[in-house]
PyMOL commands that place a pseudoatom at each C-alpha (Angstrom):
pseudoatom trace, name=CA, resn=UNK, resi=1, chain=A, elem=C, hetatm=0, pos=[114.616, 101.746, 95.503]
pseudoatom trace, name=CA, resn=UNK, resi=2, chain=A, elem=C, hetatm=0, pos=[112.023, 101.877, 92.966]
pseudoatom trace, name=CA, resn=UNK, resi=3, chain=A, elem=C, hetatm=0, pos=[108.146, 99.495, 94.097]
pseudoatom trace, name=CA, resn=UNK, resi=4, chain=A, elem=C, hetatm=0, pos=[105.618, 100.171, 91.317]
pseudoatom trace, name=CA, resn=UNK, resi=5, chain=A, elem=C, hetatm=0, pos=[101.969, 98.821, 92.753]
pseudoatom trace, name=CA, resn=UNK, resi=6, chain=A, elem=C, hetatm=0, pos=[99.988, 98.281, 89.729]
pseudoatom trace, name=CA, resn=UNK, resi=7, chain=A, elem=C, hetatm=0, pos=[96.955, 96.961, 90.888]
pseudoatom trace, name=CA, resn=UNK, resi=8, chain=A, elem=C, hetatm=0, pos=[93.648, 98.886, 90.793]
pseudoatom trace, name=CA, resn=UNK, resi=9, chain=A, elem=C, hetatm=0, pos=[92.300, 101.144, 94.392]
pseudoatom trace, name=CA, resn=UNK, resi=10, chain=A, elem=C, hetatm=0, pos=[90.314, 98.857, 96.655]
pseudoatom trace, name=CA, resn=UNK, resi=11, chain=A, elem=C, hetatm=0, pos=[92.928, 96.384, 96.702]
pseudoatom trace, name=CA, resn=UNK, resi=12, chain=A, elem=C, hetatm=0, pos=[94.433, 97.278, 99.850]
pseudoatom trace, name=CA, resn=UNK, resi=13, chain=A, elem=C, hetatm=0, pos=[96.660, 100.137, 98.281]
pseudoatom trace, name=CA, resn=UNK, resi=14, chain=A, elem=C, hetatm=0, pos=[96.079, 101.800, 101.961]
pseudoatom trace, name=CA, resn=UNK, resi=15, chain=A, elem=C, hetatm=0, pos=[98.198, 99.340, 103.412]
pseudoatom trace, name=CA, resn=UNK, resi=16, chain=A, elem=C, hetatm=0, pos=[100.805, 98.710, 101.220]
pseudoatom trace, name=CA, resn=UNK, resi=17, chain=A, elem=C, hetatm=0, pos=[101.039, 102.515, 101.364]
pseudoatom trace, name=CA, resn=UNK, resi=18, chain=A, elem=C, hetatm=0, pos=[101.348, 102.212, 105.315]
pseudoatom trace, name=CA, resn=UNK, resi=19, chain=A, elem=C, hetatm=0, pos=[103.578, 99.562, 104.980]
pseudoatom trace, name=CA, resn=UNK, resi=20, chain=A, elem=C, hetatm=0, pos=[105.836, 101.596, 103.172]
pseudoatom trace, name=CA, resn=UNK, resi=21, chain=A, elem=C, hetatm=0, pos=[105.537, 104.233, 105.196]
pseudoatom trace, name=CA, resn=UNK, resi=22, chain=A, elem=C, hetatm=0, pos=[106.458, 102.314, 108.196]
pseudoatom trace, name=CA, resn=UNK, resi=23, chain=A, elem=C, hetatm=0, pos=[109.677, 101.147, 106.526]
pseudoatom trace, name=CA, resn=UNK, resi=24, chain=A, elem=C, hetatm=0, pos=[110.527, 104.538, 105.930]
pseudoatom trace, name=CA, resn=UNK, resi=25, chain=A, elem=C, hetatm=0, pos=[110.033, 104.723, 101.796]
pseudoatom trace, name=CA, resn=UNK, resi=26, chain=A, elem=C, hetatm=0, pos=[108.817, 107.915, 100.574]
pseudoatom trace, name=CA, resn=UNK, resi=27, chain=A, elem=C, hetatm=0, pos=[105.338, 106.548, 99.415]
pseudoatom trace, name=CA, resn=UNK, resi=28, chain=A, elem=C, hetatm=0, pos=[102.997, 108.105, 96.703]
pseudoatom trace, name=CA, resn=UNK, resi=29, chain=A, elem=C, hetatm=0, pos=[99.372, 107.443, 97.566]
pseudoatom trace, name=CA, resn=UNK, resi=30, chain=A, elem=C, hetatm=0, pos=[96.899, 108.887, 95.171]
pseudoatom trace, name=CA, resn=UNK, resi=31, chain=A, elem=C, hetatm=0, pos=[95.063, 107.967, 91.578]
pseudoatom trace, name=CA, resn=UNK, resi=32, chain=A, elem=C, hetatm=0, pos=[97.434, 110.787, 89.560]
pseudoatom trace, name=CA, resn=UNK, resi=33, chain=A, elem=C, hetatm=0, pos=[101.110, 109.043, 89.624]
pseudoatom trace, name=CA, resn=UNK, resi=34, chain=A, elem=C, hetatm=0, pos=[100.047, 107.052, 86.861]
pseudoatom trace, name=CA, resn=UNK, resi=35, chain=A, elem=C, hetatm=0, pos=[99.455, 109.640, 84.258]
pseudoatom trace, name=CA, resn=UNK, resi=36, chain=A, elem=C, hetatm=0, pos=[103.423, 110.693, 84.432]
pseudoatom trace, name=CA, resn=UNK, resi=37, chain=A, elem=C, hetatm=0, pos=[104.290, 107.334, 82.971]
pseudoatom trace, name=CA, resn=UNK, resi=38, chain=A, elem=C, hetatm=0, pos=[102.112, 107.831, 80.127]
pseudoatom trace, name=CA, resn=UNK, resi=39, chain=A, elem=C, hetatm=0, pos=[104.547, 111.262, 78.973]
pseudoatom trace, name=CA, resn=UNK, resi=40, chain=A, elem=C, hetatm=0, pos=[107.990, 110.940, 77.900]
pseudoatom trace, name=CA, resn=UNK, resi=41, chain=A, elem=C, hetatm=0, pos=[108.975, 113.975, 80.127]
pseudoatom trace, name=CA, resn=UNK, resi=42, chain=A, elem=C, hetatm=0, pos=[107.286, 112.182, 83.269]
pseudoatom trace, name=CA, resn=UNK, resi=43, chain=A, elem=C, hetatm=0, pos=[110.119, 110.114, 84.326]
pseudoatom trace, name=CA, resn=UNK, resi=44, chain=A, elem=C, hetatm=0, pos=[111.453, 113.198, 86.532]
pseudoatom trace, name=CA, resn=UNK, resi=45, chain=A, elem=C, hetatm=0, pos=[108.266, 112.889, 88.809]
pseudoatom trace, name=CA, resn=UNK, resi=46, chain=A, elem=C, hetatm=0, pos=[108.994, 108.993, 89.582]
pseudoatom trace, name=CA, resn=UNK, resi=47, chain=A, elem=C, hetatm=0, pos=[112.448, 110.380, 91.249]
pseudoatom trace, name=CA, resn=UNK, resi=48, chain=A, elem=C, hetatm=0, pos=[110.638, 112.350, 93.954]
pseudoatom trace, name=CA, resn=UNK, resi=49, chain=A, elem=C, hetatm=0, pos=[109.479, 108.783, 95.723]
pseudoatom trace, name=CA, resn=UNK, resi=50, chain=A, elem=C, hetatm=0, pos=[110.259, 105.701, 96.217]
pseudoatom trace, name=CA, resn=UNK, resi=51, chain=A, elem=C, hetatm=0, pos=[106.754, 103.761, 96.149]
pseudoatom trace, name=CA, resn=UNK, resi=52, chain=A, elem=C, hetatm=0, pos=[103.812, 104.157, 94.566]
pseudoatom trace, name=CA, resn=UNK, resi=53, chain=A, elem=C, hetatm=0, pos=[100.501, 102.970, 94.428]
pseudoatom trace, name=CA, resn=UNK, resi=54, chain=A, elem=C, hetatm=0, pos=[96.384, 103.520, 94.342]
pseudoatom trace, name=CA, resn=UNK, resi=55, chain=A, elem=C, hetatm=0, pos=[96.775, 104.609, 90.842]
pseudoatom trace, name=CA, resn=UNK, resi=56, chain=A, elem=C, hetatm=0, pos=[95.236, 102.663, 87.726]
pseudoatom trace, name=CA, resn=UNK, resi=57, chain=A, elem=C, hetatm=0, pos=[96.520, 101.950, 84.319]
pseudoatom trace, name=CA, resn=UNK, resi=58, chain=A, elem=C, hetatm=0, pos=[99.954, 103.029, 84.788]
pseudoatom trace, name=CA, resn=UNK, resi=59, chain=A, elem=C, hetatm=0, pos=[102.509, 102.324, 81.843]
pseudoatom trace, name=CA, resn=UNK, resi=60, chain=A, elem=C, hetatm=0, pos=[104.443, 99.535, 83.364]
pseudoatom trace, name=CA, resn=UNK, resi=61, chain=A, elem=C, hetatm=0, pos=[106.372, 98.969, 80.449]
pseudoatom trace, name=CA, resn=UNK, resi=62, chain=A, elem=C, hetatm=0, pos=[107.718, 102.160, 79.896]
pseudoatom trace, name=CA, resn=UNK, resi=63, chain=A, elem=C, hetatm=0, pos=[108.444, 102.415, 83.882]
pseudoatom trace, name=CA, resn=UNK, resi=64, chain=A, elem=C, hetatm=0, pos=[110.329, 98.869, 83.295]
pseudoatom trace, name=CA, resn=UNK, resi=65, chain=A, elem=C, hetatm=0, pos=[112.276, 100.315, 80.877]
pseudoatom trace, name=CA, resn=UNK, resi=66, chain=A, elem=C, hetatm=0, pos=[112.887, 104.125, 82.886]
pseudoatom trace, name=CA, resn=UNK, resi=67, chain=A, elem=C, hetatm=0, pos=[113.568, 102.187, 86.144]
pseudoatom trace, name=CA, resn=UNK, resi=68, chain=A, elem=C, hetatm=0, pos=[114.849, 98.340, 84.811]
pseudoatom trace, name=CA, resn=UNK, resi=69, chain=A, elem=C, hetatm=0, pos=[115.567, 96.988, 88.373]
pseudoatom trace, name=CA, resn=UNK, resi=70, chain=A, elem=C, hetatm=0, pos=[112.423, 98.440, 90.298]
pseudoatom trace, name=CA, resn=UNK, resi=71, chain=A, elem=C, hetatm=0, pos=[110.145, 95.587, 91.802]
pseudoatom trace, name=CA, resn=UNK, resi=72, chain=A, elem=C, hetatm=0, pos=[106.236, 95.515, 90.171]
pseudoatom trace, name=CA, resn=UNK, resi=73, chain=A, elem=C, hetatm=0, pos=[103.181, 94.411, 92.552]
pseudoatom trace, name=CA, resn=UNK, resi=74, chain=A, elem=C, hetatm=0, pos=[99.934, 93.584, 91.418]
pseudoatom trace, name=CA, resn=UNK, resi=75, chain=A, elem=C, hetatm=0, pos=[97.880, 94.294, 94.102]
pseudoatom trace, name=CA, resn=UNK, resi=76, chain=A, elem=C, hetatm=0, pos=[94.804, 92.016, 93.380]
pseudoatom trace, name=CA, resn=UNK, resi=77, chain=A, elem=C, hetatm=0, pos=[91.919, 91.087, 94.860]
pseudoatom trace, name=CA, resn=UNK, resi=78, chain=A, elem=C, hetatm=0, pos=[88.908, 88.723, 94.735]
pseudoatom trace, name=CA, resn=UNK, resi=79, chain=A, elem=C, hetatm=0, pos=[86.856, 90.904, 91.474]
pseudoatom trace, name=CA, resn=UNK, resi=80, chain=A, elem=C, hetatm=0, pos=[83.308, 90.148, 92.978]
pseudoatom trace, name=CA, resn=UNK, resi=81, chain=A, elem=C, hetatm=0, pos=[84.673, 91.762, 96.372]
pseudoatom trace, name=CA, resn=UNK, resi=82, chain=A, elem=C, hetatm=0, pos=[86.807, 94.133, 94.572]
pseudoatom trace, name=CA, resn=UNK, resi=83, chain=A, elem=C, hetatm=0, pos=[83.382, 95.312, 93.091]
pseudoatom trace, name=CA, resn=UNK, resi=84, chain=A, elem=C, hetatm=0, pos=[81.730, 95.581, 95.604]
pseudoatom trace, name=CA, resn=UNK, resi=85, chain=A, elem=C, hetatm=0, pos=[84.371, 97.756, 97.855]
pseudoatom trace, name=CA, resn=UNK, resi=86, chain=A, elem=C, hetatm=0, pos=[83.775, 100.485, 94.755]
pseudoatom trace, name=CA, resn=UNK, resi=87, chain=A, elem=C, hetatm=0, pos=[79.969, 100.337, 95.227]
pseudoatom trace, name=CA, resn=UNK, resi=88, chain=A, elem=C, hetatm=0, pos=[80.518, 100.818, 99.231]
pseudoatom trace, name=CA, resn=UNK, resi=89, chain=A, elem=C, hetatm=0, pos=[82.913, 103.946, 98.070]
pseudoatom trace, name=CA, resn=UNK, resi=90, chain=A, elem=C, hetatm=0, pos=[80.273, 105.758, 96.052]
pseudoatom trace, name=CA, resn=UNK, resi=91, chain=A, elem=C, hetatm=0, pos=[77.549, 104.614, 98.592]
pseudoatom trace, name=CA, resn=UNK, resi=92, chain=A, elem=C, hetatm=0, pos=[79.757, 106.133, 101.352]
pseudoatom trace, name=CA, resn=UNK, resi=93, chain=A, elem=C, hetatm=0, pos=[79.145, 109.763, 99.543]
pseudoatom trace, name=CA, resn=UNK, resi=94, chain=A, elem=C, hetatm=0, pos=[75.457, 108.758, 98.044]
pseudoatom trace, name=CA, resn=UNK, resi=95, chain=A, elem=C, hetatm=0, pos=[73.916, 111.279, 100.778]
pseudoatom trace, name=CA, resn=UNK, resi=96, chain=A, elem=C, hetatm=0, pos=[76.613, 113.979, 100.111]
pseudoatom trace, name=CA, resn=UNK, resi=97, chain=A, elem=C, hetatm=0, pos=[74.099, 117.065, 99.592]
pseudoatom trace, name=CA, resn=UNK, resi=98, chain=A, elem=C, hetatm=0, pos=[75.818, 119.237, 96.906]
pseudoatom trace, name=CA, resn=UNK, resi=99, chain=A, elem=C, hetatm=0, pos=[74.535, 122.513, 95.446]
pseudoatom trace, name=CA, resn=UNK, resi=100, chain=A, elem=C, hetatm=0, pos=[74.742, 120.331, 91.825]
pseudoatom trace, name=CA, resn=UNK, resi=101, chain=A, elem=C, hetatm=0, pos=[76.066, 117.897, 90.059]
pseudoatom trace, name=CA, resn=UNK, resi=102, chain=A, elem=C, hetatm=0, pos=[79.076, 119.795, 88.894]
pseudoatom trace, name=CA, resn=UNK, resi=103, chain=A, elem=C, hetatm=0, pos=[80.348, 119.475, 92.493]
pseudoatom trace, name=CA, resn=UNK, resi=104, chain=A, elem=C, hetatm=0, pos=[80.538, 115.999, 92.103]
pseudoatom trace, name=CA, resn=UNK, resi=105, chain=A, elem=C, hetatm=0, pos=[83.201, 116.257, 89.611]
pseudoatom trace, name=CA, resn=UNK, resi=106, chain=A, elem=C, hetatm=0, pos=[84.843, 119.303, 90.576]
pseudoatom trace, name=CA, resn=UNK, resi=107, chain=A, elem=C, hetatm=0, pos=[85.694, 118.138, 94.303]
pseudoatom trace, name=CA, resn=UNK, resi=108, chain=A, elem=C, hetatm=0, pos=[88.793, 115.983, 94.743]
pseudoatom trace, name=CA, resn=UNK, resi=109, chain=A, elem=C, hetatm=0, pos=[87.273, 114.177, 97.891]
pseudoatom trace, name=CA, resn=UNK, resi=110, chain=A, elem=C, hetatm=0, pos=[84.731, 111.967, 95.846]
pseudoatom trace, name=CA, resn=UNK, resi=111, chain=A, elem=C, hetatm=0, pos=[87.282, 110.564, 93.233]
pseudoatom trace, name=CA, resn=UNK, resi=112, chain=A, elem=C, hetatm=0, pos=[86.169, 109.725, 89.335]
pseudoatom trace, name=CA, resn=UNK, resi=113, chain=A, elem=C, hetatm=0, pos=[84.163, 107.169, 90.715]
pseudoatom trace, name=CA, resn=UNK, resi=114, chain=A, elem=C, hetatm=0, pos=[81.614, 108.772, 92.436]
pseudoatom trace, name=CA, resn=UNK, resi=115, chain=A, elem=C, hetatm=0, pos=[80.606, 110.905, 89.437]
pseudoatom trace, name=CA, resn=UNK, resi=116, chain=A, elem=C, hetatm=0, pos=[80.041, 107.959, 87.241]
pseudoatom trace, name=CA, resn=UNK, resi=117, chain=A, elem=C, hetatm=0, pos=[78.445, 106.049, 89.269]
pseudoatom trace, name=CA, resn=UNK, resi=118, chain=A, elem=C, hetatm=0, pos=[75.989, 109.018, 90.088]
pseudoatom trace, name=CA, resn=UNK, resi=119, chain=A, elem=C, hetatm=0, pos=[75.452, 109.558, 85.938]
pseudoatom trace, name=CA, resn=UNK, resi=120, chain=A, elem=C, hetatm=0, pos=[75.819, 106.335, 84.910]
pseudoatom trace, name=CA, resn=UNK, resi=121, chain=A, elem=C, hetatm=0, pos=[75.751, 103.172, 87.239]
pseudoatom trace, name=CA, resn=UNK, resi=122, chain=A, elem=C, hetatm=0, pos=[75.489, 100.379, 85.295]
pseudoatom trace, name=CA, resn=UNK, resi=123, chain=A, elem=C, hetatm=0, pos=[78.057, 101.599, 82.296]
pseudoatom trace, name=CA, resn=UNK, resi=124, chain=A, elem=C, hetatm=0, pos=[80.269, 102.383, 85.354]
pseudoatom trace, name=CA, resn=UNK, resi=125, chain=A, elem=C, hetatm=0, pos=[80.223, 98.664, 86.569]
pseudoatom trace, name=CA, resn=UNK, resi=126, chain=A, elem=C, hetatm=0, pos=[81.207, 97.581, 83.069]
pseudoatom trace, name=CA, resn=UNK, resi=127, chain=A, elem=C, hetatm=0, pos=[83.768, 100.041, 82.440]
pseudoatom trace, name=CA, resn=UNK, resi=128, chain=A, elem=C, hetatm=0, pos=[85.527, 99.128, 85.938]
pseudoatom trace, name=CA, resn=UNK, resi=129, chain=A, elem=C, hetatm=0, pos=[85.078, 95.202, 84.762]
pseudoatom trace, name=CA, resn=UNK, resi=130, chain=A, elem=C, hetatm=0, pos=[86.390, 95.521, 81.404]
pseudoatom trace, name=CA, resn=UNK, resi=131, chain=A, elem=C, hetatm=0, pos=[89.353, 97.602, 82.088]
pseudoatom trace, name=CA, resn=UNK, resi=132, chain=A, elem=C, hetatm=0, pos=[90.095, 95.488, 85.415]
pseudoatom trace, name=CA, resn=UNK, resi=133, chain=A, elem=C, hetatm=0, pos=[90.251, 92.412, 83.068]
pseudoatom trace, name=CA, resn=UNK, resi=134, chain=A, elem=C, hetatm=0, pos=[92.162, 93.591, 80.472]
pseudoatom trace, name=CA, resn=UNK, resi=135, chain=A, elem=C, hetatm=0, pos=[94.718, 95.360, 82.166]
pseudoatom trace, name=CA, resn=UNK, resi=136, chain=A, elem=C, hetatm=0, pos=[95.575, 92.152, 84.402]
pseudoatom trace, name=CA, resn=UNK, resi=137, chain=A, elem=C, hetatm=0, pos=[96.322, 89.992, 81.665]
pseudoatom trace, name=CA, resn=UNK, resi=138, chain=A, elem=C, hetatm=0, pos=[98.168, 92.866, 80.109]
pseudoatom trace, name=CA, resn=UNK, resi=139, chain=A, elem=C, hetatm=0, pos=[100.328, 92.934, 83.303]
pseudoatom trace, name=CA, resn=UNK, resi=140, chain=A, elem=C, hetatm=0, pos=[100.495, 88.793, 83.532]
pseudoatom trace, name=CA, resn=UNK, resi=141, chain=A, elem=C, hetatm=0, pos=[101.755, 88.692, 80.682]
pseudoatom trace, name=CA, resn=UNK, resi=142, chain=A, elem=C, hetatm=0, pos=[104.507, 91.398, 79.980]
pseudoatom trace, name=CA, resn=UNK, resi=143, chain=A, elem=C, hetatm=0, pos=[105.894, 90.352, 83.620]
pseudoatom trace, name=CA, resn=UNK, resi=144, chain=A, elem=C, hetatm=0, pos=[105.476, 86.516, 82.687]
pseudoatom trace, name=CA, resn=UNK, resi=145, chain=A, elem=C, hetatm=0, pos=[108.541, 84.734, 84.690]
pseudoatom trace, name=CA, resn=UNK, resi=146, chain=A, elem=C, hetatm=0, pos=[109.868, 88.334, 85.728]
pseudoatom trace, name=CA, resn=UNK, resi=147, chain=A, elem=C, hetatm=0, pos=[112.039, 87.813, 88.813]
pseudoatom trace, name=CA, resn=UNK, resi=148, chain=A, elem=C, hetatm=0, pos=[110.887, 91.823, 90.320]
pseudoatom trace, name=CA, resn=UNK, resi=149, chain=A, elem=C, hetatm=0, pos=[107.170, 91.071, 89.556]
pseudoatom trace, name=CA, resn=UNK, resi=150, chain=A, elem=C, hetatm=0, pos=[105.108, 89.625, 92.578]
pseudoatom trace, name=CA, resn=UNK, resi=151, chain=A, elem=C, hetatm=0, pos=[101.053, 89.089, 92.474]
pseudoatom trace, name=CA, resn=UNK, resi=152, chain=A, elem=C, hetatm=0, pos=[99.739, 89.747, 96.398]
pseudoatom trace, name=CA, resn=UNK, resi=153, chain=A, elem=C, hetatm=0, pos=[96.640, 89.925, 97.695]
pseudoatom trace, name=CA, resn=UNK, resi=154, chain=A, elem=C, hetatm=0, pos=[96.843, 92.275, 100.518]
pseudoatom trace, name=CA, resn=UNK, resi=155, chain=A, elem=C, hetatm=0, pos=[92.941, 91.572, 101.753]
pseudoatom trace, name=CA, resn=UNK, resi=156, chain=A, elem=C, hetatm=0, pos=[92.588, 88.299, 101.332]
pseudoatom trace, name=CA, resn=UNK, resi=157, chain=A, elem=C, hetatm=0, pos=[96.430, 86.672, 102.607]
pseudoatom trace, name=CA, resn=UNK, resi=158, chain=A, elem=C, hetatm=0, pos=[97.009, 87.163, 106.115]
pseudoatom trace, name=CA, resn=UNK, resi=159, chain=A, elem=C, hetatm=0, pos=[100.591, 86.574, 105.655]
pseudoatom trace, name=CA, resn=UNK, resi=160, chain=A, elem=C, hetatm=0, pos=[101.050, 89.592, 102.572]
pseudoatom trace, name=CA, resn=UNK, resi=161, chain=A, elem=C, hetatm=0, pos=[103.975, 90.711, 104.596]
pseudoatom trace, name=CA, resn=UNK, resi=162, chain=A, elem=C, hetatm=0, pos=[105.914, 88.383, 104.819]
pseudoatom trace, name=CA, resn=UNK, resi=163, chain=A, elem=C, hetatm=0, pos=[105.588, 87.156, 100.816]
pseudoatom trace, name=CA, resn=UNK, resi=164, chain=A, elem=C, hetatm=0, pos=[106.499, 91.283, 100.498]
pseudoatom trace, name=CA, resn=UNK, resi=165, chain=A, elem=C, hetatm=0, pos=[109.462, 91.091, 102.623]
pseudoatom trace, name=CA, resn=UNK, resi=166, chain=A, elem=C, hetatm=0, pos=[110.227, 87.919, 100.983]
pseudoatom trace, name=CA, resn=UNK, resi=167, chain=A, elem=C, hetatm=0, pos=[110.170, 89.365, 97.686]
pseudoatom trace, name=CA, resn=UNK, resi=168, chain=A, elem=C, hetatm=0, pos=[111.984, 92.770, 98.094]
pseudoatom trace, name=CA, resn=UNK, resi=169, chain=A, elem=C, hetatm=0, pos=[114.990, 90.768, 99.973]
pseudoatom trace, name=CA, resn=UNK, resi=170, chain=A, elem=C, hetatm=0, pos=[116.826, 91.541, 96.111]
pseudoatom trace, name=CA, resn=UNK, resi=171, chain=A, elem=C, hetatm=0, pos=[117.163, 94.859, 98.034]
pseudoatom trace, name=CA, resn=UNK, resi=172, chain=A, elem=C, hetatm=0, pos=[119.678, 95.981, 100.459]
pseudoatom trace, name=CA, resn=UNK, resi=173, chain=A, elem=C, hetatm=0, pos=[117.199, 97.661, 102.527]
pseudoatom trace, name=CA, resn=UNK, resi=174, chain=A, elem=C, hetatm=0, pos=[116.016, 95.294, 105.273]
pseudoatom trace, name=CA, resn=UNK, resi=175, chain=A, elem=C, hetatm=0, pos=[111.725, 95.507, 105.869]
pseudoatom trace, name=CA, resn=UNK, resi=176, chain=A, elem=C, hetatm=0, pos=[109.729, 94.726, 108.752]
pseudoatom trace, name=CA, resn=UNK, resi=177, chain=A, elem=C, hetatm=0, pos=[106.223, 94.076, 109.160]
pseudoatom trace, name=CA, resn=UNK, resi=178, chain=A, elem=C, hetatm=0, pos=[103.222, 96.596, 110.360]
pseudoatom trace, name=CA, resn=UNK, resi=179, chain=A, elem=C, hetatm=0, pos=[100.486, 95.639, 112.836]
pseudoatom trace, name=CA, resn=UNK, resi=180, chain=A, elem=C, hetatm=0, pos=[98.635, 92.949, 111.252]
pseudoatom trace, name=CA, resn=UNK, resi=181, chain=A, elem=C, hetatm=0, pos=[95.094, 93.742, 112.859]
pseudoatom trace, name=CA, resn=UNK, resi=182, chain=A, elem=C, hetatm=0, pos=[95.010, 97.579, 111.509]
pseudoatom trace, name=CA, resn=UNK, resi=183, chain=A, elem=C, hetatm=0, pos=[92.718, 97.932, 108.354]
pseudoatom trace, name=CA, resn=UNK, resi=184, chain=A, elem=C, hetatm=0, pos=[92.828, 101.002, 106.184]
pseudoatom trace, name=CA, resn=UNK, resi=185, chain=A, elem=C, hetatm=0, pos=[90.200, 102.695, 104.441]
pseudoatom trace, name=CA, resn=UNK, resi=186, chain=A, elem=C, hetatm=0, pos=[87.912, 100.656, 105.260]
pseudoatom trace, name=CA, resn=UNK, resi=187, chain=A, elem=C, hetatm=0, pos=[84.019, 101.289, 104.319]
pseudoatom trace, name=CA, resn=UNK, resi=188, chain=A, elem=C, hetatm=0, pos=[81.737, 101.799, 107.030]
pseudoatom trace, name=CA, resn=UNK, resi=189, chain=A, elem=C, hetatm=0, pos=[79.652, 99.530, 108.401]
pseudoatom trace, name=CA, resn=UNK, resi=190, chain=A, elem=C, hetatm=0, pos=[76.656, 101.537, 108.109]
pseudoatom trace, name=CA, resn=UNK, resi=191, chain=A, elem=C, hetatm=0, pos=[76.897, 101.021, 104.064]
pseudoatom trace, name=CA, resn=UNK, resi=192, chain=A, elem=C, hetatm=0, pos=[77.908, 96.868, 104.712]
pseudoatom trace, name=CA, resn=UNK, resi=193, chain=A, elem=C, hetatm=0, pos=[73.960, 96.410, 104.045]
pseudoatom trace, name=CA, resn=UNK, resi=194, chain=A, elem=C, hetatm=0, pos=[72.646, 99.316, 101.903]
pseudoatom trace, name=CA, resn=UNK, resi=195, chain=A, elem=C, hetatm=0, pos=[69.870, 97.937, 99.731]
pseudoatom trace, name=CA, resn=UNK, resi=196, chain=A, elem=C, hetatm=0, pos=[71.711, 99.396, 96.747]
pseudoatom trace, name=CA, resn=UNK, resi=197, chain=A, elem=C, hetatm=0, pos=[74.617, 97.060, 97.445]
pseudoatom trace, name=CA, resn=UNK, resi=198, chain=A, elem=C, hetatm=0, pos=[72.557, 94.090, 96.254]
pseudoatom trace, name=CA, resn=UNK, resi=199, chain=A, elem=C, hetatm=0, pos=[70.679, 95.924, 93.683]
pseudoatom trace, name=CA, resn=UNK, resi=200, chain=A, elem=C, hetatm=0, pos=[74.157, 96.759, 91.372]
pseudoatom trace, name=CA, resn=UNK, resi=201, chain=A, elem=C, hetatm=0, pos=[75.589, 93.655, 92.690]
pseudoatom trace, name=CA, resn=UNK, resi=202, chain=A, elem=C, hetatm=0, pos=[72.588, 91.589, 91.052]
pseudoatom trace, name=CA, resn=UNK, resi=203, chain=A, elem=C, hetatm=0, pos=[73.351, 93.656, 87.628]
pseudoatom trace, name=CA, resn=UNK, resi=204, chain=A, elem=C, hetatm=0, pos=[76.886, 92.835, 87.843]
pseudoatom trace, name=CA, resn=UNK, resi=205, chain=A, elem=C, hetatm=0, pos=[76.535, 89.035, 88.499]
pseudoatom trace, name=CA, resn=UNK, resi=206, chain=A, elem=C, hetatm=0, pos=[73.829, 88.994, 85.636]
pseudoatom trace, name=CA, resn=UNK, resi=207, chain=A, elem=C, hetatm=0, pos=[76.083, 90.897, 83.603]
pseudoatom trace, name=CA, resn=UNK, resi=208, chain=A, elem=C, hetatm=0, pos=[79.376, 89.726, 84.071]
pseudoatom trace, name=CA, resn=UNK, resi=209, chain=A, elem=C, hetatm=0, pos=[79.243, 86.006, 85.726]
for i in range(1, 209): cmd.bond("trace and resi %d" % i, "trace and resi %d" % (i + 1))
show_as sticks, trace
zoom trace
């Protein structure tokens, strides 16, 4: 049992992760996996689990080839909500007081994100946008007609479940579904209407619409 979730964090990788969980998979949840399919001696570490996701830019071709009968997810999501989940994330740790700015990048809690938006908000936006883009038709296409390659999107489809139970029934393992109603990772809804939100929302619509 090999699920590869290919999609970008803020796409409901929290779930899918709990869903996994729940089904008793050995689930990898963190932004790192990815870099071990980008090194030819990095196929070991995909043998210690059985799912991963949250991580961006993985190598799906050379995991295709490593692992040919694993199932690939894109886990999508609406892009103008996708963005703004990422603003909520650095907003979340916006008041954070550090002793500098160093501690921004040094501290695995805030994620790459948080640093760039801090430095560089706007060059952040387009850097998420651009590699979002062109990473999804990258995927679309290599997995074009592919048979163990499902699109879902886990915030948006109340029935994500079932189309994943539907679509890993080429296994032997038999899945069930999680509670419905829990949400994971969620912002908070103290940072729902931050002024900011709508000030690098505007720049992004301007920019990018």
């Amino acid at each position: 049992m090999k699920i590869f979730c290919l999609g970008f964090n803020k796409t409901g990788s929290s779930s899918l992760h709990a869903f996994f969980e729940a089904n008793d998979l050995r689930s990898k949840h963190n932004i790192r996996w990815p870099h071990y399919s980008h090194i030819s001696a990095g196929r070991f570490f995909f043998h210690l689990h059985d799912a991963y996701c949250d991580g961006e830019r993985a190598n799906f071709v050379r995991l295709k080839k490593w692992f040919p009968k694993a199932n690939f997810i894109f886990n999508d999501r609406e892009e103008h909500d996708w963005i703004k989940s990422r603003i909520h994330h650095f907003l979340n740790h916006q008041g954070d007081q550090e002793q500098n700015l160093k501690d921004f990048f040094d501290k695995q809690k805030y994620g790459v994100h948080v640093p760039e938006m801090i430095v560089c908000p706007h060059e952040s936006i387009d850097y998420w946008v651009a590699n979002y883009r062109a990473y999804k038709k990258l995927v679309k296409a290599y997995f074009n007609n592919d048979p163990r390659f499902l699109v879902v999107r886990v915030t948006e489809d109340s029935d994500w479940q079932s189309q994943l139970i539907q679509f890993l029934s080429n296994s032997r393992k038999k899945f069930k579904k999680t509670d419905p109603r829990t949400r994971f990772n969620s912002s908070p809804k103290a940072n729902t209407n931050h002024p900011d939100v709508e000030k690098y929302m505007s720049y992004y619509k301007e920019k990018w619409c």
